[in-house]
C-alpha positions in Angstrom: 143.6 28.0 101.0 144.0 31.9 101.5 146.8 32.0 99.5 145.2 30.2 96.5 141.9 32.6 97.3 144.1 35.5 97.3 146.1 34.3 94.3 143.0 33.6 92.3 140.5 36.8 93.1 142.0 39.1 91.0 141.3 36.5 88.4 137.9 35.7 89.2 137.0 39.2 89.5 138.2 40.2 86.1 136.5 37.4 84.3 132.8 38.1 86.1 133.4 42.0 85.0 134.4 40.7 81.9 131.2 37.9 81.5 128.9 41.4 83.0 130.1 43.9 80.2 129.3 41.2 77.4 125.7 40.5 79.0 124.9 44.1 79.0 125.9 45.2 75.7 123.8 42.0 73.9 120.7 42.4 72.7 117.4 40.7 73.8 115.2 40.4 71.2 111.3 40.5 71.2 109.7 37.7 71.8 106.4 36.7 70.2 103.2 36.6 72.8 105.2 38.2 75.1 104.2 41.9 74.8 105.4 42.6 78.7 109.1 41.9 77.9 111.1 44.7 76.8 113.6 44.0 74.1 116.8 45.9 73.8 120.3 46.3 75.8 120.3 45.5 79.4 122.3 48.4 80.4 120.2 50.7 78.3 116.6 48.8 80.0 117.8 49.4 83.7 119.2 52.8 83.5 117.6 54.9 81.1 113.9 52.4 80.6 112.2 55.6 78.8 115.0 55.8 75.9 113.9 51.8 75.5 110.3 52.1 75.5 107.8 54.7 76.5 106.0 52.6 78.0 108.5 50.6 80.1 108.5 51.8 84.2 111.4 53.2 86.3 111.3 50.8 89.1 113.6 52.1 91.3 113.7 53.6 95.0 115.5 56.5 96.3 117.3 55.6 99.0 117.0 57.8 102.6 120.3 59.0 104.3 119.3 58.2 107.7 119.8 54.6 105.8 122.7 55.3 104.0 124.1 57.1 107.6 123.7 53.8 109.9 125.1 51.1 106.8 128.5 53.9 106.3 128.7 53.7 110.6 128.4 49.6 110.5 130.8 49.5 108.2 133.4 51.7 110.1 136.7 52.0 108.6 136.6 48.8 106.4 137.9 49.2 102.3 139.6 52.5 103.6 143.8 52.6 103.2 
């Protein structure tokens, strides 16, 4: 079963990078009697919501490094060759 996982990753991981790129380069169109959804590329929505619309929100959160500090020292030396 490890073999067949480890045989089979690299393929699963290409085609869900593959399905991610082609849903965030489609368009979503506007939708009637829903004024709150924002239409346009996915990519574009999350990361820059102001080129979108003007009146779309950034919803994100800044993250502390006391946070990122004790997540980097659980993590220890994993992913690193």
């Amino acid at each position: 079963m490890i073999a067949i996982a480890f045989i089979h990753l690299l393929i699963l991981r290409r085609q869900v990078e593959h399905f991610t790129h082609i849903w965030n380069i489609h368009n979503i169109r506007k939708q009637k009697n829903r004024s709150w959804l924002i239409a346009g590329k996915p990519h574009l929505n999350y990361f820059h919501p102001k080129i979108v619309n003007d009146t779309a929100m950034d919803c994100g959160h800044p993250v502390h490094d006391a946070v990122l500090k004790k997540i980097k020292s659980a993590l220890g030396t994993y992913g690193k060759k």
